[in-house]
N, C-alpha and C positions, 0 to 999 in steps of 0.2 A: 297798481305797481307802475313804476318806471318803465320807458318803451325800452331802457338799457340800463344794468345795473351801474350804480355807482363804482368810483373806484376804489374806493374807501370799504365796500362791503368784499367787494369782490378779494382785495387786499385783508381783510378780519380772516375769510374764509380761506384765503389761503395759508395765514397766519396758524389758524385750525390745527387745517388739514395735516401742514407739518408738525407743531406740536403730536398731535395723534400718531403719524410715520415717528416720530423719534421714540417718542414713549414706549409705541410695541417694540421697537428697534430695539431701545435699552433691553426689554424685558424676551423676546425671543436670543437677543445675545448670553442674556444672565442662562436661558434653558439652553442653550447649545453649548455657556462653559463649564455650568453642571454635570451634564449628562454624557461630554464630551471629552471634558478635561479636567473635571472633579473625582468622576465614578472611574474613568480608567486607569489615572495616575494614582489614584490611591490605591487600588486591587494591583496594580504591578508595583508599586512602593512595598505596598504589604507582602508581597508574594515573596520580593526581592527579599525583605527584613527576617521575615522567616523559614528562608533557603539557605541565607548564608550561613545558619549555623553557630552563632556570635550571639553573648548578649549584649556584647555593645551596642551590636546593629538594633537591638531592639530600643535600647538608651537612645541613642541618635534619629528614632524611627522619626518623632516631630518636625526634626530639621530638614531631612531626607523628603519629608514630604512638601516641604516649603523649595528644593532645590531646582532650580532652572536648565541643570544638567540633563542633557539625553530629553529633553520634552518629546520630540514627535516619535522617539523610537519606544520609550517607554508609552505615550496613551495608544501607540500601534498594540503593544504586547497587552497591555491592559484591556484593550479592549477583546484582544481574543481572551483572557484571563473573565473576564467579564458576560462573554458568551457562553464559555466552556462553564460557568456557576448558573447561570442561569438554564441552562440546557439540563442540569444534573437537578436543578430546582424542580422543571415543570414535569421531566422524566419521573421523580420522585413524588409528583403529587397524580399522575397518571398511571405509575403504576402500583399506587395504594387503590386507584379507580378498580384497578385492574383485581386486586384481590379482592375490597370490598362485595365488588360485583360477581366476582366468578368464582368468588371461595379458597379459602385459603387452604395451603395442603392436608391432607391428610391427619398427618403428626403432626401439623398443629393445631388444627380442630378437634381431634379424639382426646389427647391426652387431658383437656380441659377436662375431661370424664371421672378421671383416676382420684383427685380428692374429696369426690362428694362420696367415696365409699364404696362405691364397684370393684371389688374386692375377687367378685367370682373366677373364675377358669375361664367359663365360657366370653367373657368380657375381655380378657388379656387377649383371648384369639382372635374376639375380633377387631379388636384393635390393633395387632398385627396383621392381619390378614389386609386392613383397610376398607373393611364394611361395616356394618352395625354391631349388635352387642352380640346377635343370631348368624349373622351372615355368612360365617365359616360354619355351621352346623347347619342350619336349613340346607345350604345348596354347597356339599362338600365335592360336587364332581371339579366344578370350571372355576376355582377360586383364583386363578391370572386371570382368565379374561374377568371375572366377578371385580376384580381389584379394578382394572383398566378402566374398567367401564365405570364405576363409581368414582375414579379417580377423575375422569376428565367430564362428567355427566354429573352435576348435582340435583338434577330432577330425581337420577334412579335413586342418591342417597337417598331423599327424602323420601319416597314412596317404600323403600324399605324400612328406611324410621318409622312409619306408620305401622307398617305387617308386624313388625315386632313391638310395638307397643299393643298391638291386638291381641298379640301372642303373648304376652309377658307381661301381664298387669301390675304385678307383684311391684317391677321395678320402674311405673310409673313414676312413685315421686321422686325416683333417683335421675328419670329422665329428664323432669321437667326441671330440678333444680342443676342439672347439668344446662339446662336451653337456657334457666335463670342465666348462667356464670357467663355463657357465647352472645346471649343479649347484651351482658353488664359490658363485655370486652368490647363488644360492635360500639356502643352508645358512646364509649368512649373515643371509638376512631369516627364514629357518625357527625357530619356537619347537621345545623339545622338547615334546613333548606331555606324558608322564610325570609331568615337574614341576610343568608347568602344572597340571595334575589333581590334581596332590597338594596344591600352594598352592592352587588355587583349591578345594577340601576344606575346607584348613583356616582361608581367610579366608572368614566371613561375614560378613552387611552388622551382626549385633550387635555381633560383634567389632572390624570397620572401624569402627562410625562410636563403638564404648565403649561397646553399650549393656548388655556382657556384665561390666560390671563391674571391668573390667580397666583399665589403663591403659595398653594400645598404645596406643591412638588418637592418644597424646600424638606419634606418630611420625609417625602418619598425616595430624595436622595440619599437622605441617612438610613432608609432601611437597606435600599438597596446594596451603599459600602457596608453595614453590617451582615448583610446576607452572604456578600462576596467574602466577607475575612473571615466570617463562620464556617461557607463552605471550602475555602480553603486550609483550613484550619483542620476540619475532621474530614474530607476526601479528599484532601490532595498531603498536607504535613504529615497525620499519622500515618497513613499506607506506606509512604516511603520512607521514613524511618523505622517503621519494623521491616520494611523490608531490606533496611541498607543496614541494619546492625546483623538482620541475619543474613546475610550476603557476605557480608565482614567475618561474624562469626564461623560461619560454612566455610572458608575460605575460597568462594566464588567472585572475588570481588575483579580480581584479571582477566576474568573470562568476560563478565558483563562489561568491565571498561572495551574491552577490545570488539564488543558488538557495537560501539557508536552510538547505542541507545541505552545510556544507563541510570539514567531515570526513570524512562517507560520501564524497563524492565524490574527496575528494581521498585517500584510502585504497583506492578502487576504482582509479583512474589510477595509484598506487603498483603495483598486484599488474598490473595491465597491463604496464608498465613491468619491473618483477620476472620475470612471464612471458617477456618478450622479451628481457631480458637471459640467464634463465637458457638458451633454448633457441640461443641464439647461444653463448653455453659451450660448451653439449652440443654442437655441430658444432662448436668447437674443439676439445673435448677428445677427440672423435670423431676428426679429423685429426690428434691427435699422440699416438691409439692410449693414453690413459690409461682405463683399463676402468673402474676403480672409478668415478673423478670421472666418467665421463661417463656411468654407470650411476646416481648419487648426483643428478647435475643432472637427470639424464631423469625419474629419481622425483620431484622437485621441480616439475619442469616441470606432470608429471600431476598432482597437488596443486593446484599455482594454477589448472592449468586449469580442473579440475572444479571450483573453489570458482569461480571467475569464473561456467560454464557453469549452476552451481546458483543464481548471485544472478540473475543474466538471464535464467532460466525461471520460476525461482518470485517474483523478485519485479520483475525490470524488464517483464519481456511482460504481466501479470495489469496494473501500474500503465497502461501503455498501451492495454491494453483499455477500462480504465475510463473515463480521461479521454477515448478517443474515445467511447464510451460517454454519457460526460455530454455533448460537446462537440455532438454528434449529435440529444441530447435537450433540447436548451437551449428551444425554441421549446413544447416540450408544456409546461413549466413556468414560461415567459412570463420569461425570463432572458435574460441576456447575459454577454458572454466577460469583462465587467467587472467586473460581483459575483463569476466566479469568482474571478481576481485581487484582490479585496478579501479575500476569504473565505480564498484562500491565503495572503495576505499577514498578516494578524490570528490563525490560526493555522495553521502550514503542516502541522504535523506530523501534526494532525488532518485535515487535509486531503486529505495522500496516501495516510492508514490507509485511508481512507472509499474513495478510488476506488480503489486496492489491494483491499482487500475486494469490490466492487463487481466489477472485474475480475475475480477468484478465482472466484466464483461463477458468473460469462459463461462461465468457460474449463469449469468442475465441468460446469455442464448442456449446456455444447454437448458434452464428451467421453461424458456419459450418451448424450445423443441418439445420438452417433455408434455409441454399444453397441449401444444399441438398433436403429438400422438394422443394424449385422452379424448381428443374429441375423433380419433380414427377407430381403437383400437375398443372392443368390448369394456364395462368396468368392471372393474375387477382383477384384468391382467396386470395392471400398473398397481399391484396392492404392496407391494415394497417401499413404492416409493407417496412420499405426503403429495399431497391434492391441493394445491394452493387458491384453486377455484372451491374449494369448500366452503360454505357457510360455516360449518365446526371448526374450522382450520381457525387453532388461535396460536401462533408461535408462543407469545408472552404466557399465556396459558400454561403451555407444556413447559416450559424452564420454572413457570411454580412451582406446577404440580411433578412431574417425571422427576426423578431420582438423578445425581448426578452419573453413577452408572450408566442410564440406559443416554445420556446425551454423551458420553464419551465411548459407547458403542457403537452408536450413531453418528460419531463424528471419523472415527478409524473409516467406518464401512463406507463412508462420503468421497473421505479421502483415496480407498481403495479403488473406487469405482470410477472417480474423477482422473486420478491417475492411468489404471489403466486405458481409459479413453483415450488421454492424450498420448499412451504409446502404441495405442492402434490405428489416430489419424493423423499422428506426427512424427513419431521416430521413425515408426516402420515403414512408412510411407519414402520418406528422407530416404532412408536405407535402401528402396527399390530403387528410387530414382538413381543414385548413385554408381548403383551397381548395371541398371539397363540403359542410363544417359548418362555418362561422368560427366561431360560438360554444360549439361544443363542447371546444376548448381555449381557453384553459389548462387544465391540473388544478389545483386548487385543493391544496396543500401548506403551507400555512402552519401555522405550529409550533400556533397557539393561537386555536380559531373561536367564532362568536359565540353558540354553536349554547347553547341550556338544557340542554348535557348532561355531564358531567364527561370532558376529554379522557383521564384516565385509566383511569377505567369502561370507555370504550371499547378502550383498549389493552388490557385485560386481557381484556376477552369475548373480543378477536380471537385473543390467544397463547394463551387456554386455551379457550377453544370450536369456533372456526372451524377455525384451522389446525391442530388436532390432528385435527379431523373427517375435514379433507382429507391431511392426509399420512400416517393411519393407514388409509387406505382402498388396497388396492393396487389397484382397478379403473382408477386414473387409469393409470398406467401401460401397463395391458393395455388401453384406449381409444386410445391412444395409437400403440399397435404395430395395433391392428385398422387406424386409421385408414392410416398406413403402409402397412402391407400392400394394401388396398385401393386407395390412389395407384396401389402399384407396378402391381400389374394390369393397371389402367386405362390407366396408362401405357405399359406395355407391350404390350396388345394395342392401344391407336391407334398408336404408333412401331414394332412387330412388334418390340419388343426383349424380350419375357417371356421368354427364352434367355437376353438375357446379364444380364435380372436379376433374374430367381430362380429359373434353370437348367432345362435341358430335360430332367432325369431319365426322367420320363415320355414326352418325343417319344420320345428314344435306346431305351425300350422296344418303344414301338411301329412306331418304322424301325429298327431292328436289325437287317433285311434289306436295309436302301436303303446299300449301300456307296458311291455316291456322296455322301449327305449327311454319312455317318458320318468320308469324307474330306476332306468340304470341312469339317466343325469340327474334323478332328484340324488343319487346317492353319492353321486360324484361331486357334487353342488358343496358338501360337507370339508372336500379338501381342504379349497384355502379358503374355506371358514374357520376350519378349526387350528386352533393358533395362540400362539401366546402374546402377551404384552400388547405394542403399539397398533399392531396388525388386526386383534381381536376386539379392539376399545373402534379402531378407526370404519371395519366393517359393520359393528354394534350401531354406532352409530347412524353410516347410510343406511341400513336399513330400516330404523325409525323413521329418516327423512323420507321413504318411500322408493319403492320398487328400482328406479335408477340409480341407485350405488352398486347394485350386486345384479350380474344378470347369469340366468342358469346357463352352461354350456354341455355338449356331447365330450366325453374323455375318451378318446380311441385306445386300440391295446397297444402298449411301448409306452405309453405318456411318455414318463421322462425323458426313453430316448428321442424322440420325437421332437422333447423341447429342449435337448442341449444339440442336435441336429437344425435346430431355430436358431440358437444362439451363433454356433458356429456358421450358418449363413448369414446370419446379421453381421458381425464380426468380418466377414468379408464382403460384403455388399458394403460397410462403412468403409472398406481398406481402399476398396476400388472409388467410391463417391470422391474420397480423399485425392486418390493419385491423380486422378481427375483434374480435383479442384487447384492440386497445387501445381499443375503445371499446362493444361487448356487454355487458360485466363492468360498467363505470362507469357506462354509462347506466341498464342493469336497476337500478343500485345505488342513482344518485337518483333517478327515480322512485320506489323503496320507500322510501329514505329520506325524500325529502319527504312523505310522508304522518306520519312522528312528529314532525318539526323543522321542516316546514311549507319559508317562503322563505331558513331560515339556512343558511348554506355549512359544507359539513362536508368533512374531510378525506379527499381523493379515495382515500388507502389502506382505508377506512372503506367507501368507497360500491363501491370497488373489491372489497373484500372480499367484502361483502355479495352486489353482482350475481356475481361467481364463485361463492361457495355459493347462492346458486338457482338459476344454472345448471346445479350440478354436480347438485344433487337433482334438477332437468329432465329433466338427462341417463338420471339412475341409474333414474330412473322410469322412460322412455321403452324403455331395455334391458331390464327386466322386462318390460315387458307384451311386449315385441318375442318374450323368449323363451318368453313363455307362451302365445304365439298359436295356434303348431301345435296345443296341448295342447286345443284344444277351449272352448267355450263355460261348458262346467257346471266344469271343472276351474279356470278362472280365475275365475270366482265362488266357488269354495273358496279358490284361494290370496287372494284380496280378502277374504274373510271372516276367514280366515286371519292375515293381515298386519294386516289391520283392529284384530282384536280385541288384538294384538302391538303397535301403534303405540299404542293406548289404555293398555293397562299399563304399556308403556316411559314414557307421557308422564303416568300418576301418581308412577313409578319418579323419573323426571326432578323435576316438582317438589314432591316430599318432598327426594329429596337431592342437585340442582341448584337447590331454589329456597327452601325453607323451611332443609334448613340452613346453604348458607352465609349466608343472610340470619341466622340468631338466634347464628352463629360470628363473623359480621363485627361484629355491633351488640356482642355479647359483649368481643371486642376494643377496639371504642372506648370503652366504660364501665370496661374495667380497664386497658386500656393509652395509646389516644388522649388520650381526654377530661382523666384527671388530671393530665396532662403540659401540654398544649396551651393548658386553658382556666383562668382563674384562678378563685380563687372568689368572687368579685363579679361574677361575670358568667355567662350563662346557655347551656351548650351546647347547638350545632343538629346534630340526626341527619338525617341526608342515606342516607333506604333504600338506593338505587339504588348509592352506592357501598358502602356499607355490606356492599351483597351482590357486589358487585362481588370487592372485599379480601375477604368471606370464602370467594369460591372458590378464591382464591389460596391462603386460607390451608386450608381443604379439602384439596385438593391437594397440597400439603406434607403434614399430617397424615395423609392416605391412604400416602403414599411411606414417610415415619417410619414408620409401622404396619407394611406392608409388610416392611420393611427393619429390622425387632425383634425380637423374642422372640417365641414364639409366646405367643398369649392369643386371649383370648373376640373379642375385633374383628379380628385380625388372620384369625381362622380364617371370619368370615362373609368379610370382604370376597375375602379368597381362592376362597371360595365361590361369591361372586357373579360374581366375575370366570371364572371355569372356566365357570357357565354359560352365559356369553353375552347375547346382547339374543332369539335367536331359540327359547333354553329360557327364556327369563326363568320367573323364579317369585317373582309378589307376593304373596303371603303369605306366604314366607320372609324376601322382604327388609324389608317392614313390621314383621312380629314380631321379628326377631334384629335388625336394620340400623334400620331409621327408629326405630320407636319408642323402644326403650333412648337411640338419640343423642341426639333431641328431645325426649326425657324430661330427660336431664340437664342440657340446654344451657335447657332453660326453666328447671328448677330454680335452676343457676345463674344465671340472670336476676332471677326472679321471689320468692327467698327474701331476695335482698338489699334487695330493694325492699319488700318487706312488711315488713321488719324495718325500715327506715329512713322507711318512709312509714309505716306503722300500728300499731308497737309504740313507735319512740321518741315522739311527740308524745305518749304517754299518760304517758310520764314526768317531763312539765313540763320540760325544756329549753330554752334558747331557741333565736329564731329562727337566730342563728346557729348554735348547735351543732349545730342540726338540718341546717342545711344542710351545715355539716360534715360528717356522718353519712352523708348523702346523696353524698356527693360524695366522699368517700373510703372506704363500705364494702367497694366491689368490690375494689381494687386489695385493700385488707384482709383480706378475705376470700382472695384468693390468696396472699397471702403465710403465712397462717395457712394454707391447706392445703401449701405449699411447704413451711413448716417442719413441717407433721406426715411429710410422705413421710422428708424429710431425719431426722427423729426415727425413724422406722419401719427407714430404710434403717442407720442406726446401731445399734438394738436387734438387727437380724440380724447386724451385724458381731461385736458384743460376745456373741453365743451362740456363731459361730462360733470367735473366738476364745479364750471358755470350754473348746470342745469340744477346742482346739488346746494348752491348758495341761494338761488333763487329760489329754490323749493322750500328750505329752509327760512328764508326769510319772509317770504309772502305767499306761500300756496295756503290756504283755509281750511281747504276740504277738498276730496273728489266724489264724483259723483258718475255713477251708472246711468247712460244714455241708450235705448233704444237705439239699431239703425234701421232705417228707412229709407226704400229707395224710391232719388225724388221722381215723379214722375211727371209734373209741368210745374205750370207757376204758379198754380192756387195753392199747391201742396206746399211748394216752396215759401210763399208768404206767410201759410195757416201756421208752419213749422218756424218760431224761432229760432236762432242758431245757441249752440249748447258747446261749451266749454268745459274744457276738464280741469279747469285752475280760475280760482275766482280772486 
C-alpha cells in the first residue's frame, strides 16, 4: 500500500460514506413521519370524524385527512389518542393473562356445568353456593368462608373436584364432559406457545417500529391505524353514545354540562349502562343454554367491570380524598367554599389534577403508614384491612372474582375511614388552634410576598437543600416506627392488651405449664378467625402460607371495652401528633425567619420548611447524645471532638462547593446566557448574588448528574470519589486539590479573562465608547461559542481520521492476524523475533 492514500480514494470513500448518511437519512425520516405524523394525524382525524356527529364528516373524512390545517395540535392530540389505544390494547391482553392464569369467576366457570345434564338439587346448590356439585352438603357449617376461600384459592377448588369425584362416581362422565366443554372454551382463548416464541424471536422493536432498515414497518403502520380506529370505535364511540342518549333521555343532560366534564362523564354512565346490559345477556344466554355467547358476554362483562373498578380506585376515591381534604382545610388558609367554585369554574381541569394529585398522596402515606404498623403490631390485629405485602394480595384478582357488592362495600367503608381521619387530624385540629391561638392562623400562602427576597431563590434552596436532606436520611422513618412501637407498649400495658398487640411469644414461654391459660387463648384464638367473606378467605389463606399470618394472643376480661378504650386513645394521641405538627414546624420557622426578613410575611411552606429541618437536626442530635450516654464521660468527649473536627471540614467542603461554585456557575451563566438575551445594550445589567447562587446550584446539580451519567474522565472519577467516601471519611485535601481547585480555577478563568480582555486590553486600542461597550457585552457569549466551534472542529478532525482508517482498511487491509506478546529482553531476542504487523 501507499505510505499516503490517494486522493481519489480517499474522495470515493467519502463519496460512500455520504451516499450511506443520505440513504439512512431518507429512510429514518420516512420511520419518524410514519409513526410521527401518519399514526397520530390519522387517530385524531378519525377521532374528530367520529365525534362530530355528521355524516358528512365521514364523506369528507379522506380530504380531512390530506388537510395541512392544525398539524402540530392535532399529531399532539393523536398522539395522546394513540397512547390511550394502545394502553387499553396491552391492558386487555394482560388481563385475559390475568384470568387465563388465575381462573375465571365462579359463574363463569360452574354454569358451563348446567348443559351437559346436571339437572340434580344437589348441583344447583352448589353452584350457588360457589363450590363443587357436594360442597354445600359435605361441609354445611362455614359455607361464606367455604365460598371465599374457593373463590380466591383455585388449588382448594380442585382438590374438592377430586373428593367428590371419589364420592360421586355415578356422575363421572357428566364431570368429565363438563372439563371436556372448559378445555374446549380455554383452547380457544389459549395461544400456541411455539409460535409465539418463534414470532416473538423474530419481531424486534428495530424491526417493528423500521429501525432495521427494512421496510415492514410499512405494515406495521396500517395495523396499528387500524387498531386505533377499531379501538376507538368500540371503547371510546359506543360508551358515549349510549351514554349520551341516556343522559338525554333521563333528562340529566344540564347537570352533566354544568360539571365541565361531560364526556368523561357521560362515557363513564355509557360502560355502566354497557355493564348492565351485558350481564342481563349473560343470564339470558345462560337460560337458553348458548355456551359460547354467554362465555363471550361473561368475558366482556369482566372487562368493563375491571376498567369501571380501576377508574373508581385510582381516580374517583383519591379525587374525593382531596376535595374533603381541601374542604376540611379551608379555615387554616382563610378560604371559602366560594373561591373554590371560582377557581373550579375559571379552570376546572386544573382544578381536579391538583386535588386528584392531593388525594394520591393522602391514600400513598396513609398505606405507608399502614406497612409500617404491620411490621410493629401482632398479625392479625390489622385483619380489616388488605395486606399489600402479601404474596396472595392480587387487586386484579379480586375485581374478577369479588362481587360488585362486596367492592362497593368496601369502597363506602374506605371512604368512611379516610374521611374520618382527615377530620381528626385536620378540622379538629384547625378548630383548636383557633379557638387556643386566633392568631396563629391563617397560613400565609400567597403566590408572591413582600419579603426583599427572591420567591424563586427560595424554591429552589428548598427542592435542592432541605428536602433532599430530609428524604435521603432513612432515620425519619425508623423515628417513626420507635415511636410506634413505644405507643403500642404503653398502651398495652395501661389497657393489658400487649397480647393482642404485639403477641405473647414470650408469656406462652413462660406458662407453657399453665394449661388453663394456654386454653383459654387457644379459645380466644377462634374470634377473629371466625368471620365472613374477605376476612375469612384472607386469614384462610396465611395460614396455609404458614404460622406468620395469624399469631395466638391472651384476651383479658372487658375485651371490647378495653379496645374501644384503644381506639379512643389512638384518636387522641393522633389529635395531639397533629396539633403538633401543624403548628411546631411554622412557628419554629418564623421566629428564625424573622430574624433575616424582619415584620415581612413569607410563605408558610418556607417557614414550614425551615422549623421542620431544625427540628429534624433537634431531634438527630438529641438521638446521639441519647446513644452515646451509656458509653461514658471521656468517650463522648472523643466522639464531640470527633464530629467536631468532621462538621468543620464538611462546612469548608460545603462552601467551596455549595457556596463559592454555584455562585461563580450561576454568575457565569448570566454573563453568557441571561444578560445577553435579556438586557439591551443601552442599558446597564444588575447582578442579584443571592439568585445568581441560587440558579447556579441548580445548575451544579445538573452538571454533577451529566458527569455522572458520561464517560468516564478526570471529574467524573473524583466526584465518584468523593461520593463512595462519604461525610464521615471525608477527605479535604483530596477534595480541595482534585475537586475545588481545578473547578474554581476554571470557572474564574472563564470570568475573569474575558473581562481583562474587554476591560484592559481593548480601551488601549482606541475604540470607541460604543464599541467598547459592545465588546463588553458580547465577549462572553463569544467567547463560548468560539470554544463550541473548536470541540465541534476537534470532534470532526477524529471523525475524518477514523474514517481515513476505514478507507484504508477497506481498500488494502488482507487479513489480520493474532500475534503473541513477548517481552523483549536484549538483542538476540530482538533479532530471533521478526517484527509482526497487523495489516499486510
Amino acid at each position: 500500500m501507499p505510505s499516503r492514500l490517494p486522493i481519489q480514494d480517499i474522495f470515493a470513500g467519502l463519496v460512500t460514506s455520504i451516499g450511506t448518511a443520505i440513504r439512512y437519512w431518507f429512510h429514518y425520516t420516512l420511520v419518524a413521519f410514519a409513526w410521527l405524523g401518519v399514526v397520530p394525524l390519522t387517530a385524531c382525524r378519525i377521532y374528530k370524524c367520529l365525534f362530530t356527529g355528521s355524516v358528512s364528516s365521514l364523506l369528507t373524512l379522506p380530504l380531512d385527512m390530506l388537510s395541512t390545517e392544525n398539524l402540530l395540535a392535532d399529531c399532539l392530540q393523536g398522539c395522546f389518542v394513540v397512547t390511550c389505544t394502545l394502553c387499553a390494547f396491552i391492558s386487555l391482553v394482560w388481563l385475559r393473562e390475568q384470568i387465563v392464569h388465575g381462573g375465571a369467576p365462579q359463574w363463569l366457570e360452574q354454569n358451563q356445568q348446567l348443559p351437559n345434564g346436571l339437572g340434580q338439587q344437589n348441583e344447583a346448590q352448589g353452584v350457588g353456593n360457589g363450590g363443587g356439585e357436594n360442597a354445600a352438603l359435605d361441609q354445611p357449617a362455614n359455607p361464606p368462608a367455604e365460598n371465599a376461600v374457593v373463590g380466591e384459592n383455585p388449588e382448594i377448588q380442585e382438590e374438592q373436584g377430586d373428593e367428590e369425584e371419589e364420592d360421586n362416581e355415578e356422575e363421572d362422565v357428566v364431570v368429565e364432559d363438563a372439563a371436556d366443554a372448559n378445555n374446549g372454551a380455554q383452547d380457544d382463548m389459549n395461544w400456541n406457545a411455539l409460535e409465539w416464541d418463534r414470532a416473538a424471536e423474530e419481531l424486534t422493536w428495530e424491526r417493528m417500529l423500521g429501525l432495521d432498515g427494512s421496510l415492514v414497518f410499512l405494515e406495521h403502520v396500517f395495523w396499528v391505524v387500524s387498531l386505533n380506529t377499531l379501538f376507538i370505535l368500540v371503547f371510546a364511540f359506543c360508551p358515549y353514545h349510549i351514554g349520551h342518549f341516556s343522559v338525554v333521555g333521563l333528562g340529566f343532560e344540564e347537570y352533566v354540562q354544568a360539571s365541565h366534564f361531560e364526556g368523561l362523564i357521560t362515557t363513564i354512565v355509557g360502560y355502566v349502562l354497557l355493564a348492565i346490559t351485558l350481564i342481563v345477556c349473560h343470564g339470558l344466554a345462560a337460560l337458553v343454554k348458548f355456551q359460547r355467547s354467554r362465555r363471550l358476554l361473561g368475558v366482556c362483562y369482566i372487562v368493563v367491570k375491571v376498567s369501571l373498578l380501576v377508574v373508581v380506585e385510582i381516580g374517583v376515591f383519591p379525587l374525593i380524598c382531596g376535595w374533603w381534604l381541601d374542604i376540611c382545610s379551608l379555615e387554616m388558609f382563610d378560604a371559602t367554599l366560594k373561591d373554590r367554585e371560582l377557581s373550579f369554574q375559571s379552570a376546572p381541569g386544573t382544578t381536579m389534577f391538583l386535588h386528584w394529585l392531593v388525594g394520591m398522596v393522602y391514600v400513598f402515606y396513609f398505606a405507608s403508614f399502614i406497612l409500617l404498623l404491620r411490621e410493629v403490631l401482632r398479625p392479625g390485629v390489622l385483619w380489616f384491612l388488605r395486606n399489600l405485602n402479601d404474596p396472595d394480595f392480587n387487586p386484579v384478582q379480586e375485581m374478577i372474582h369479588l362481587p360488585i357488592y362486596r367492592h362497593l362495600r368496601r369502597f363506602i367503608l374506605s371512604v368512611i375511614v379516610f374521611g374520618s381521619i382527615v377530620l381528626l387530624m385536620l378540622w379538629l385540629p384547625i378548630r383548636i388552634i383557633k379557638y387556643l391561638l386566633p392568631t396563629f392562623l391563617p397560613y400565609n400562602v400567597m403566590l408572591y410576598s413582600d419579603a426583599p427576597v427572591s420567591e424563586l431563590s427560595l424554591e429552589l434552596l428548598l427542592l435542592q437543600v432541605v428536602l433532599p436532606a430530609l428524604l435521603e436520611q432513612g432515620h425519619t422513618r425508623q423515628w417513626l416506627k420507635g415511636l410506634v412501637r413505644a405507643w403500642t407498649v404503653t398502651a398495652g400495658y395501661l389497657l393489658d392488651l400487649h397480647s393482642y398487640l404485639l403477641g405473647d411469644q414470650e408469656e406462652n414461654e413462660n406458662n407453657a405449664n399453665q394449661q388453663p391459660n394456654n386454653q383459654h387463648a387457644r379459645n380466644n384464638n377462634a374470634i377473629p378467625v371466625v368471620g365472613e367473606g374477605l376476612h375469612a378467605a384472607h386469614q384462610a389463606i396465611l395460614q396455609q402460607g404458614g404460622p406468620v399470618g395469624f399469631q395466638p394472643y391472651h384476651r383479658p376480661l372487658k375485651f371490647p371495652l378495653r379496645i374501644f378504650l384503644l381506639i379512643v386513645f389512638m384518636c387522641i394521641t393522633l389529635l395531639i401528633a397533629s396539633l403538633i405538627c401543624l403548628t411546631l414546624p411554622v412557628f419554629a420557622g418564623r421566629w428564625l425567619m424573622s430574624f433575616w426578613t424582619g415584620t415581612a410575611k413569607i410563605h408558610e411552606l418556607y417557614t414550614a420548611a425551615c422549623g421542620l429541618y431544625v427540628c429534624w437536626l433537634t431531634i438527630r442530635a438529641v438521638t446521639v447524645l441519647v446513644a452515646w450516654m451509656p458509653q461514658g464521660r471521656r468517650v463522648i468527649f472523643q466522639k464531640v471532638k470527633e464530629w467536631s473536627l468532621m462538621i468543620m471540614k464538611t462546612l469548608i467542603v460545603a462552601v467551596l462547593l455549595a457556596g463559592v461554585v454555584p455562585l461563580l456557575l450561576g454568575l457565569l451563566f448570566e454573563l453568557v446566557i441571561v444578560a445577553p438575551l435579556r438586557v439591551p445594550l443601552d442599558q446597564t445589567p444588575l447582578f442579584y448574588p443571592w439568585q445568581d447562587w441560587a440558579l447556579g446550584v441548580l445548575h451544579a446539580k445538573i452538571i454533577a448528574a451529566i458527569t455522572l451519567m458520561g464517560p468516564q474522565w478526570w471529574l467524573k472519577t473524583v466526584i465518584e470519589q468523593v461520593y463512595a467516601n462519604g461525610i464521615r471519611n471525608i477527605d479535604l485535601h483530596f477534595i480541595i486539590r482534585k475537586l475545588a481547585a481545578p473547578v474554581i480555577s476554571v470557572l474564574l478563568l472563564s470570568l475573569c479573562v474575558p473581562y481583562i480582555i474587554s476591560s484592559g486590553i481593548v480601551p488601549f486600542l482606541g475604540v470607541t465608547a460604543e464599541m467598547q461597550n459592545l465588546v463588553q457585552r458580547r465577549i462572553y457569549p463569544f467567547l463560548l461559542m468560539v470554544v463550541v466551534l473548536m470541540g465541534i472542529l476537534s470532534f470532526q478532525v477524529r471523525q475524518f481520521k477514523r474514517l481515513y482508517e476505514h478507507i484504508k482498511n477497506d481498500k488494502y487491509l488482507v487479513g489480520q492476524r493474532l500475534v503473541n506478546y513477548e517481552r523483549k529482553s536484549g538483542k538476540q531476542s530482538t533479532s530471533t523475533l521478526p517484527p509482526q504487523t497487523s495489516q499486510e
